[in-house]
Each structure stands twice: as C-alpha cells, then as structure tokens.
C-alpha positions in Angstrom: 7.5 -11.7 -40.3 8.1 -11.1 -36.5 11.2 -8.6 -35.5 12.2 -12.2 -33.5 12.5 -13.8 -37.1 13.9 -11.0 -39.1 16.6 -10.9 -36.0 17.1 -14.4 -36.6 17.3 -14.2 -40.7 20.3 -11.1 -40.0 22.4 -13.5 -38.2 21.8 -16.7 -39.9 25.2 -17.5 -41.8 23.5 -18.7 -45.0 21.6 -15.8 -45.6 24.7 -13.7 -44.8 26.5 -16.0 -47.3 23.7 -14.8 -50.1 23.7 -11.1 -48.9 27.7 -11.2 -49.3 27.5 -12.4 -53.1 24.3 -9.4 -53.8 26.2 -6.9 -52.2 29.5 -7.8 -54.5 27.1 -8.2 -57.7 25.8 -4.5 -56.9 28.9 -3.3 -55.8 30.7 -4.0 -59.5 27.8 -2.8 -61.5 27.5 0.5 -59.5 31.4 0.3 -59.8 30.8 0.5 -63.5 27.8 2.7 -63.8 27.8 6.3 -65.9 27.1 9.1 -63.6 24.2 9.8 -66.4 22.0 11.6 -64.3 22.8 11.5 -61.0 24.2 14.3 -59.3 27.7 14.8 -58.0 26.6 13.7 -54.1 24.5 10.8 -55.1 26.8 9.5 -57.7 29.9 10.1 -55.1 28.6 8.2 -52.2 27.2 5.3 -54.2 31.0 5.2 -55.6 31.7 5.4 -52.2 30.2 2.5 -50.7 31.0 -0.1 -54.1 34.6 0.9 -53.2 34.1 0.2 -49.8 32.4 -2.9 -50.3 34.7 -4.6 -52.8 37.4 -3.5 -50.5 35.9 -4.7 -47.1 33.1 -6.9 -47.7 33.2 -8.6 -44.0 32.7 -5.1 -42.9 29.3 -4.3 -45.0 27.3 -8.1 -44.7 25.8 -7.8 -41.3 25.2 -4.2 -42.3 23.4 -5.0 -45.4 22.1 -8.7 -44.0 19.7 -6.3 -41.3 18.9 -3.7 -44.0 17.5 -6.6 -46.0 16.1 -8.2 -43.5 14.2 -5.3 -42.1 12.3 -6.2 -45.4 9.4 -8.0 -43.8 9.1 -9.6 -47.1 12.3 -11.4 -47.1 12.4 -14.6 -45.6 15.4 -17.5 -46.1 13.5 -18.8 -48.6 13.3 -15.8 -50.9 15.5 -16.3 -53.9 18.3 -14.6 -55.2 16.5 -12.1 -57.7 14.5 -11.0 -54.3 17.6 -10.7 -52.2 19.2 -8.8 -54.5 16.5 -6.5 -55.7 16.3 -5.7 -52.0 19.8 -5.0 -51.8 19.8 -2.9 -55.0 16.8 -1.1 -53.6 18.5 -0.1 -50.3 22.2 0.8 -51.8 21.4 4.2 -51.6 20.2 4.2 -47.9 23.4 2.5 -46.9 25.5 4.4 -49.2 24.1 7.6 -47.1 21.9 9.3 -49.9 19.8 11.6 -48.9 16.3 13.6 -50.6 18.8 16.6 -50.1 21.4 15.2 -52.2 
C-alpha cells in the first residue's frame, strides 16, 4: 500500500471508529493482565498507556489509527481480528517500551 493510501486509511473516520473499539478491547485486557513475567518498566508503562486510553480514548485513536496503518498490510477492508492483532502487536511501541526495559 502507497504512504498516499496508508495517509488516507489514518484519517478515514471508519477505520478510526474500528481502531477506537481495538484500542479499548486491548486496553481492559492489559488493564487486567498479571505482571507474570514482565518486568517492573514493561509491565508499568503498558499499565500506563490502558489507563490512559480508557481515560482518554479521543487522545490515543489517531495515534494508534497511523501506528496501524503504517502496517502496509492493513487496508479498510482488513477485519477486526487483523486490526486488532495489529494493535495488540504495537501496544508496546506506543506504550514506550523499550529492548532496554
């Protein structure tokens, strides 16, 4: 998919509609999640960021609506498992996770 088309996807306010119902899904099952293995820095700022986004959705759609489409793979006629597989795949990029943490 062309950067013109991905552009175009970010801003298109069905998709947002989609990306705004994946990023509430993740953001209550991360919400609820054991720390388990994580460490303290990873498991933090994914806390972080489901707070955030359950508190402030509006502020985190766009956001995640150009991480997602970034995804040359993703397209408006991608389903909902795909969009939010995507989603689930970059929560840790948003959340600010790092290979130091």
């Amino acid at each position: 998919m062309a950067y013109l088309d991905q552009a175009a996807l970010a801003a298109d306010a069905n998709f947002q509609l989609k990306i705004k119902v994946g990023i509430a899904t993740a953001a209550v099952q991360i919400a609820g999640e054991d720390k388990a293995s994580l460490s303290d820095a990873v498991y933090t700022k994914r806390q972080a960021l489901a707070t955030s986004v359950l508190l402030e959705s509006p502020r985190w759609v766009e956001r995640f609506a150009w991480a997602v489409a970034s995804n040359a793979a993703v397209t408006s006629g991608s389903s909902d498992s795909d969009i939010q597989f995507t989603i689930n795949a970059q929560w840790n990029d948003l959340a600010g996770v790092t290979g130091l943490d």
